[in-house]
Structure formats: C-alpha cells, structure tokens
KEPA-932680 format. One line per field, with one value per residue: x negated, y, z negated of N, C-alpha, C, O in turn; residue number from 1; chain. Coordinates in Angstrom, 3 decimals. Last residue first. Layout:
! KEPA-932680
nX	[X, ...]
nY	[Y, ...]
nZ	[Z, ...]
caX	[X, ...]
caY	[Y, ...]
caZ	[Z, ...]
cX	[X, ...]
cY	[Y, ...]
cZ	[Z, ...]
oX	[X, ...]
oY	[Y, ...]
oZ	[Z, ...]
num	[NUM, ...]
chaine	[A, ...]
//
This chain:
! KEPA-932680
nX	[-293.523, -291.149, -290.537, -288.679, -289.127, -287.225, -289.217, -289.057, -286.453, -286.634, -287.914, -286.657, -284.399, -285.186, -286.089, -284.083, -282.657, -284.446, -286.952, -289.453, -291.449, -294.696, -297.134, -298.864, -297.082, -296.281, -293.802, -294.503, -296.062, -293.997, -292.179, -293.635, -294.272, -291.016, -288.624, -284.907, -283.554, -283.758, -282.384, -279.866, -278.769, -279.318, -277.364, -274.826, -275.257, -275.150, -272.270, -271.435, -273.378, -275.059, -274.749, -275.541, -278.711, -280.450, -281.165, -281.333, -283.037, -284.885, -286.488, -286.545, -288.612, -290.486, -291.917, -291.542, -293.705, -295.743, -295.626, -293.922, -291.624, -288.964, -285.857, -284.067, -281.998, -280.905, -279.529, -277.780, -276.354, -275.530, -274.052, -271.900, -270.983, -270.154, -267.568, -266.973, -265.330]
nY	[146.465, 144.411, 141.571, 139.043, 137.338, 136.182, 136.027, 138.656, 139.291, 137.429, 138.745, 141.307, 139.871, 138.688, 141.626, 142.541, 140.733, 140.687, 143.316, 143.557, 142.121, 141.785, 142.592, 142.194, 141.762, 143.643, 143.724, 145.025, 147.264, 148.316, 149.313, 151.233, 153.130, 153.933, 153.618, 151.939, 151.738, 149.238, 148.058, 148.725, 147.314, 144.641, 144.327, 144.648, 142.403, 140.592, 140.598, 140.607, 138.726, 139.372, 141.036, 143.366, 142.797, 142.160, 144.210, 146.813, 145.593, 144.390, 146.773, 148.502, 146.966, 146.419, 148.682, 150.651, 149.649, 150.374, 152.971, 155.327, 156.599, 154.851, 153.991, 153.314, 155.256, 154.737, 152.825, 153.670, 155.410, 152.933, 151.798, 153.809, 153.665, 151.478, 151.477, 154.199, 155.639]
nZ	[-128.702, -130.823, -132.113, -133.660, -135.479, -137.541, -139.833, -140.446, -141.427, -143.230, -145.614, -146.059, -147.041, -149.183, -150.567, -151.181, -152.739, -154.907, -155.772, -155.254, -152.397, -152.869, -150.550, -148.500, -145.836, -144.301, -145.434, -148.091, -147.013, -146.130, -147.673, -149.654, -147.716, -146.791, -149.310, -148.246, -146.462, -145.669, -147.406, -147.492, -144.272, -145.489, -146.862, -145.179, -143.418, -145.453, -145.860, -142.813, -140.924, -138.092, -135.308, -135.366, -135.681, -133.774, -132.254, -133.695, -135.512, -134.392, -132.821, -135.466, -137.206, -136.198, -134.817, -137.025, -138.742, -137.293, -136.889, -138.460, -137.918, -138.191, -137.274, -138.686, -138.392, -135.969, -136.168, -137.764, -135.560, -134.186, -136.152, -136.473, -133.616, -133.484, -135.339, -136.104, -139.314]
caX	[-294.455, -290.989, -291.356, -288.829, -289.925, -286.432, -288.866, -290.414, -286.995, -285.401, -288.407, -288.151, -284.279, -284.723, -287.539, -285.193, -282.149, -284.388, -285.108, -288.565, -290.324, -293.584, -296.882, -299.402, -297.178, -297.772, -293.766, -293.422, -296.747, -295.211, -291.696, -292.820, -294.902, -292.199, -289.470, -286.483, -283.099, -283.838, -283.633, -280.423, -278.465, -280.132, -278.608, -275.525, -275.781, -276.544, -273.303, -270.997, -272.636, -275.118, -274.511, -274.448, -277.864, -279.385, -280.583, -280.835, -281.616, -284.197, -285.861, -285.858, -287.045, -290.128, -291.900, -290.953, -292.338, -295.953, -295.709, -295.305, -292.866, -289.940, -287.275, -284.903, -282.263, -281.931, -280.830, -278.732, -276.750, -276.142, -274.913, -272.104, -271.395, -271.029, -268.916, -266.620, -266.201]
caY	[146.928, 145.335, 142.568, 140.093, 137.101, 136.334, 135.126, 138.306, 139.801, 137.167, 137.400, 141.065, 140.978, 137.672, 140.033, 143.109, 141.343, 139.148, 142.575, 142.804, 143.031, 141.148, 142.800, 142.691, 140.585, 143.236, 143.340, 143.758, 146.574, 148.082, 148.516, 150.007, 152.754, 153.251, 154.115, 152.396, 153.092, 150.515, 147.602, 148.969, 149.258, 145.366, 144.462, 145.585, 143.683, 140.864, 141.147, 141.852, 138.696, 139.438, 139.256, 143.083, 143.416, 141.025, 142.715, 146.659, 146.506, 143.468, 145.641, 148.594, 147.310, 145.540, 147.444, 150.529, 149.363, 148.570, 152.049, 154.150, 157.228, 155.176, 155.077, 152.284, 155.307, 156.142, 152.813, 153.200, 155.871, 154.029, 151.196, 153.295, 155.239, 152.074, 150.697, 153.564, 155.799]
caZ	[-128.436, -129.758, -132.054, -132.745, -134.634, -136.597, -139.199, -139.467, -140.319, -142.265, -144.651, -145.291, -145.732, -148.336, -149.437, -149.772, -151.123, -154.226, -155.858, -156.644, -152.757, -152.562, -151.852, -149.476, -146.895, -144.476, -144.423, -147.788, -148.141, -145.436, -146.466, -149.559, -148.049, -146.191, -148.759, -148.986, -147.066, -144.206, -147.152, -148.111, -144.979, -144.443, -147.203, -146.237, -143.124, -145.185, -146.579, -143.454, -141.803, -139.608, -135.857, -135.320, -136.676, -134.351, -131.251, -132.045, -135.559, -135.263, -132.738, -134.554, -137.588, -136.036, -134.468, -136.124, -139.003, -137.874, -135.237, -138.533, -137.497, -139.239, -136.548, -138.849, -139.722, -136.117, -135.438, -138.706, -136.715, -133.845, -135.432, -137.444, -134.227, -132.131, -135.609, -135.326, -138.174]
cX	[-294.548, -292.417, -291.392, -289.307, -289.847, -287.491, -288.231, -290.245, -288.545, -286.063, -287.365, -288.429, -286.041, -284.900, -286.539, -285.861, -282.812, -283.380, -285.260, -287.344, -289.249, -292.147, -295.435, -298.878, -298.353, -298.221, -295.473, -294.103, -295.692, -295.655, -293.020, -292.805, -295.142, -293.558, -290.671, -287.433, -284.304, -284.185, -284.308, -282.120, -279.451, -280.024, -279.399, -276.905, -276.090, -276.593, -274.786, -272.250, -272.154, -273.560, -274.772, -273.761, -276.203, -278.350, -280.164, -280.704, -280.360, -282.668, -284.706, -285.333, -286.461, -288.483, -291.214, -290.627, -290.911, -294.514, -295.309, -295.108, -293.903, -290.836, -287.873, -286.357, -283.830, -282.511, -281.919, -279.747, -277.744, -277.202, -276.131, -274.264, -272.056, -271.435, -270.574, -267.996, -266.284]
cY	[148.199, 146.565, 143.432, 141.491, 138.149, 136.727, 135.245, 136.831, 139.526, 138.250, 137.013, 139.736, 140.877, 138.584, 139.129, 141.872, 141.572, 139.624, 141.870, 142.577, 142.589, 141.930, 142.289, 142.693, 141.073, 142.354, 142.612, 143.682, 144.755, 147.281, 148.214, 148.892, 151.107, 152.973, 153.294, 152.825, 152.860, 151.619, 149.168, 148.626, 149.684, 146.311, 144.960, 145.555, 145.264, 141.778, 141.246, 141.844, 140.426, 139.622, 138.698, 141.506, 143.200, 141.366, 141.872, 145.480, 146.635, 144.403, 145.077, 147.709, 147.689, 145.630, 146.025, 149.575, 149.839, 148.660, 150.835, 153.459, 156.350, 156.462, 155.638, 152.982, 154.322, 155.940, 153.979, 152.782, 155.141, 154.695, 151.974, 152.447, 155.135, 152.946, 150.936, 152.935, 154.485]
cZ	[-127.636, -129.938, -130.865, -132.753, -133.447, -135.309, -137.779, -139.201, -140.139, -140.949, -143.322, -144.225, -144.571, -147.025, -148.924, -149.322, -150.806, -152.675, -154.157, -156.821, -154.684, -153.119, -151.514, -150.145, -147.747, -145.150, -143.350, -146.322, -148.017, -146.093, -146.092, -148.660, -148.761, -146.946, -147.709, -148.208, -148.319, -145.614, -146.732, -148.351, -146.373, -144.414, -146.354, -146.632, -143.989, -143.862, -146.374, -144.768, -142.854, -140.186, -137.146, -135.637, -136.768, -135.430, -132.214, -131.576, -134.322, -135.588, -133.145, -133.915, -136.152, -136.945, -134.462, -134.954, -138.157, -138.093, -136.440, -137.625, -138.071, -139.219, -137.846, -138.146, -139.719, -137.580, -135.965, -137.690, -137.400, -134.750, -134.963, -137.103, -135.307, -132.970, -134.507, -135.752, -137.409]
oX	[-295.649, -292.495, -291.761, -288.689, -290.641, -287.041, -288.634, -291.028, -289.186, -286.097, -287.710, -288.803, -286.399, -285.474, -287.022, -286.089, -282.928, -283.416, -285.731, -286.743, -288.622, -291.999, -294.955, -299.571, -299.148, -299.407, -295.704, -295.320, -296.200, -295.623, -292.803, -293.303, -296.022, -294.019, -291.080, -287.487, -284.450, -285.231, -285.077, -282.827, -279.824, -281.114, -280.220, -277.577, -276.806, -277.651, -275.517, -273.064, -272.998, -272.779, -274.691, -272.672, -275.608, -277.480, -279.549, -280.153, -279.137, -281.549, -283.652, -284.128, -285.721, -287.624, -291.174, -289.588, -289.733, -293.906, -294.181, -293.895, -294.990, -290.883, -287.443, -287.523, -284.661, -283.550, -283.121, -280.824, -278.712, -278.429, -277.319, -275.296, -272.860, -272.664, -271.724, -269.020, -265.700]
oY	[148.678, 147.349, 142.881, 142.429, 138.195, 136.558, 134.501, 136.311, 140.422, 137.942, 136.136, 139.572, 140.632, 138.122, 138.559, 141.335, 141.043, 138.913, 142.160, 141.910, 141.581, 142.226, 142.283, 142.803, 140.135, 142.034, 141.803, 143.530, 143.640, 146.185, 147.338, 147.781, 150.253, 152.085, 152.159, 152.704, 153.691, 152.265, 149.917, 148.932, 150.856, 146.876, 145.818, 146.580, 146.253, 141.952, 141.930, 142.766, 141.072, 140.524, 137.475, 141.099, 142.945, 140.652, 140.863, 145.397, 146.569, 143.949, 145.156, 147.473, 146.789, 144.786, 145.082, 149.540, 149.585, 147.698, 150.405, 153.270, 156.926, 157.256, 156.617, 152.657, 154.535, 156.540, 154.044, 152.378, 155.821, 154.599, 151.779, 152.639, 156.037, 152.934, 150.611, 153.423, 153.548]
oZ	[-127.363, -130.884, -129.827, -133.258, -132.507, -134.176, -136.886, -138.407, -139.590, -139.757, -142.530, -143.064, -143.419, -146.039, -147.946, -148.238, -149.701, -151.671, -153.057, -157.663, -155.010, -154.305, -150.381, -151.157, -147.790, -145.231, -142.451, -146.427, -147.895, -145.533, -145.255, -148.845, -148.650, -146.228, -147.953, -146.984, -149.215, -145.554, -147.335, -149.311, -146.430, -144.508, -146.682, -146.741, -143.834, -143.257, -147.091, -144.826, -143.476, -139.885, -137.262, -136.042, -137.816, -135.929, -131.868, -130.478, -134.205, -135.824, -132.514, -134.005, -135.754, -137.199, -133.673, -134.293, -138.411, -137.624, -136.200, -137.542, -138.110, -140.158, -138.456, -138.371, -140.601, -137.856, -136.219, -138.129, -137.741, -134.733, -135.220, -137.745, -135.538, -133.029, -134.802, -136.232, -137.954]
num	[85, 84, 83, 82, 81, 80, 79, 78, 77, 76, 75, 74, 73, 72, 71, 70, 69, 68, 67, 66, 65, 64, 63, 62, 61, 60, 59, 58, 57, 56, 55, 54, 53, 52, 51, 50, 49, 48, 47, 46, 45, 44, 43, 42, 41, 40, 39, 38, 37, 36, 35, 34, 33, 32, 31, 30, 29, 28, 27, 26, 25, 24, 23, 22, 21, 20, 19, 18, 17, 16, 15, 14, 13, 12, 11, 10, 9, 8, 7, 6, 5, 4, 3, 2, 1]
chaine	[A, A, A, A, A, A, A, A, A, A, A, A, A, A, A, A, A, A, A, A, A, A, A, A, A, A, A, A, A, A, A, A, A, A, A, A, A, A, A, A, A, A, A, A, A, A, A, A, A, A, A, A, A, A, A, A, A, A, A, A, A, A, A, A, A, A, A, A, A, A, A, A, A, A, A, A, A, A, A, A, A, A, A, A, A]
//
C-alpha cells in the first residue's frame, strides 16, 4: 500500500471521540509523523492502537505508561507541543 494510504489510514486510527486525545494525536499525526524515523513511527502505530482510557491517564500525566515505547511516544508528543483546538 501506498504510504498516502498508509498515513491516511492511521489518521483515522488517531480520531478518538475524546476531544483531550484528539487534540493532540491528530495533530502530531498529521504534521510530524512522516518525519519519524521508521522505528518510532512504529511506535507510534502502537501507541495509537491502545485503549483510551490508557492514553489518557499517559497523556494527563496520571499515570505512566509500562513499556518504555509508549511513554518515550507519550513524552515526544507533548513535548512536540502541537495542539489542535
């Protein structure tokens, strides 16, 4: 498959239906995803692909992710600072 189609696709994958994690996955999907390194775009494929309740709790800094890919993932995306309102 084509990387447009590939891209595409995990946009749709990052549309949560929670405003807090749509905020700031989308974004970060749509403006830096393609500039990631092949493995931390995997990680990022596997970040996306946990549950929200999860993702919230990381990203709310309530709770800290246990494998060392999601929270580098977490922290890379609230470092990167892009929030779409």
């Amino acid at each position: 498959m084509s990387e447009n189609f590939e891209h595409k696709r995990l946009m749709w994958h990052c549309r949560r239906g929670m405003l807090e994690l749509d905020v700031l996955l989308l974004p970060f999907c749509r403006e830096m995803y393609l500039t990631l390194s092949a493995e931390d775009q995997a990680k990022f494929v596997d970040l996306v692909a946990c549950e929200d309740p999860d993702l919230f709790g990381w990203f709310m800094q309530q709770s800290v992710a246990e494998d060392p890919n999601h929270a580098y993932m977490v922290d890379m995306i609230l470092k990167a600072g892009i929030i779409n309102i």
